[in-house]
N, C-alpha and C positions, 0 to 999 in steps of 0.2 A: 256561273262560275267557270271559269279556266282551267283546264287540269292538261295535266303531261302523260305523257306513258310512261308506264312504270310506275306512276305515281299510287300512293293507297289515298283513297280517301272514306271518308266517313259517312254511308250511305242511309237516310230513313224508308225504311219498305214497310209498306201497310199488308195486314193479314186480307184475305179475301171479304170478310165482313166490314172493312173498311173502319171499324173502331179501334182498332188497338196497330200497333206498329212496334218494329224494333229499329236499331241502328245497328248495320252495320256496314263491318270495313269491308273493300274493296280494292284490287288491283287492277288500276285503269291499262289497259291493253294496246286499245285504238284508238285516237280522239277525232278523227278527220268526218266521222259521218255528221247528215245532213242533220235536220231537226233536233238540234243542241242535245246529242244523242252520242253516246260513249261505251264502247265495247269493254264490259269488265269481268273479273274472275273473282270469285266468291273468298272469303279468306275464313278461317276455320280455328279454333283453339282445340276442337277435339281431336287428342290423337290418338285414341287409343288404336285404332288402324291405318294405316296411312299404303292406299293405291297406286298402279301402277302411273297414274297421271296424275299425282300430287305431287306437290314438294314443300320441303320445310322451309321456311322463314323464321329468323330471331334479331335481334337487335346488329347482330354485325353485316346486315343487310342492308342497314339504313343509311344513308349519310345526312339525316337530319331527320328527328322524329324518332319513335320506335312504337311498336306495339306493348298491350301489356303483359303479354305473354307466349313465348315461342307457340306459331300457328303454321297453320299448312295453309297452301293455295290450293283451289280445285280447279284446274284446268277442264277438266268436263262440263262443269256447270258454267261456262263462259256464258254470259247473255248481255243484252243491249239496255244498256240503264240511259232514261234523262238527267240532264245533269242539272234538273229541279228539284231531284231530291238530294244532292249532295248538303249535306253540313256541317262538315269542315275538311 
C-alpha cells in the first residue's frame, strides 16, 4: 500500500506470542525508506497526561477523515513499521 506523510493510517501489530493483535492508528513520518518500510509515530486516545513531546490531534487537523476521538501523537515512540501491516 502507498502512503503519504502526514498521512494516519490504520496499523495491525501482533503481541509477542503471536496470537492476538490490535489495530492501530498511526502517523506516517517518512515513506522513502527501503524494504516497503515507513517511518511512523504512534497515536494515542489516552490523555490523561500529555508530555513534553506529545501533541494533540482532533478532527480540525484533518482534511479528509478523522479520528474517533481527540488523541495525542507520540513523538518519542517513532519507529519503523512495514507497510504489510497497514489496513486501511
Amino acid at each position: 500500500m502507498e502512503v503519504s506523510q502526514a498521512e494516519v493510517v490504520l496499523c495491525e501489530f501482533y503481541f509477542s506470542n503471536l496470537k492476538q493483535n490490535k489495530l492501530r492508528p498511526v502517523v506516517v513520518f517518512k515513506n522513502n525508506l527501503p524494504f516497503d518500510d515507513f517511518v511512523g509515530m504512534p497515536i494515542s486516545s489516552k490523555l490523561t497526561r500529555l508530555n513534553d513531546d506529545e501533541f494533540l490531534i482532533d478532527e480540525s487537523d484533518f482534511s479528509a477523515g478523522a479520528l474517533p476521538r481527540r488523541s495525542k501523537v507520540m513523538v518519542r515512540k517513532t519507529f519503523v513499521i512495514s507497510k504489510q501491516v497497514i489496513v486501511k
